[in-house]
N, C-alpha and C positions, 0 to 999 in steps of 0.2 A: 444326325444326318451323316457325320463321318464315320460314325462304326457302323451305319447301314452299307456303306460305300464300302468299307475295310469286309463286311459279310457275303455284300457279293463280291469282293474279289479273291474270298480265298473261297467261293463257290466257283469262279473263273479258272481259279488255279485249278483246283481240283478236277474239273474237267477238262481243261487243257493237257492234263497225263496225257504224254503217249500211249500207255496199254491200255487205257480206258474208251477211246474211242470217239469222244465224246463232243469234238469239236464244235457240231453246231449249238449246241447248249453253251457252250462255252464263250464262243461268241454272240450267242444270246443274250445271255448275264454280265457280257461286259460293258454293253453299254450302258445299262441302269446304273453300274457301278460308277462307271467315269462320268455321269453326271452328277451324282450324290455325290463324289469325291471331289468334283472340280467347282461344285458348288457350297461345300463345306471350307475348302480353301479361301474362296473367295470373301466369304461370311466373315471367315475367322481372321483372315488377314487385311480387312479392311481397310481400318481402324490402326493396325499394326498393335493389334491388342496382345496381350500376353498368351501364346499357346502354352498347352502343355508340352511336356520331352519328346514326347512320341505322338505325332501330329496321324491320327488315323485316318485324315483323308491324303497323306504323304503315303500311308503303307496302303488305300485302299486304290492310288494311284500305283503302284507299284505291281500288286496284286493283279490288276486289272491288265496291267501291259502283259503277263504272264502268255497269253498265244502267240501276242506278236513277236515276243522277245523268241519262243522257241519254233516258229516260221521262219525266222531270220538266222535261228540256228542250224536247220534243217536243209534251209536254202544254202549257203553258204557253204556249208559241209556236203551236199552231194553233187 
């Protein structure tokens, strides 16, 4: 479930490129992701069980904020 999460967010990324165009895909594929993600979290931190180093529902959370983060850059800057 966390590298489903982590798959669609570097599909979020990827369409979130500015030369690409691609925005409504991009917010399409983000919400599937940030729920695989923020339910992978939840599973995994329960318990406060042992995660691995590189938590992929952390980077599938990261991935995933990828339009917002450059809306707000966009916004901002013009």
């Amino acid at each position: 479930m966390g590298w489903a999460g982590a798959f669609f967010g570097a599909l979020t990324a990827i369409f979130a490129w500015p030369s690409f165009s691609l925005l409504f895909f991009a917010l399409f594929t983000m919400f599937p992701g940030f729920l695989l993600s923020s339910l992978y979290i939840m599973f995994t931190t329960r318990y406060e069980m042992d995660t691995p180093k590189v938590n992929p529902g952390y980077v599938g959370l990261l991935l995933n904020s990828a339009p917002l983060f450059m809306f707000l850059f966009f916004f901002l800057t013009s």
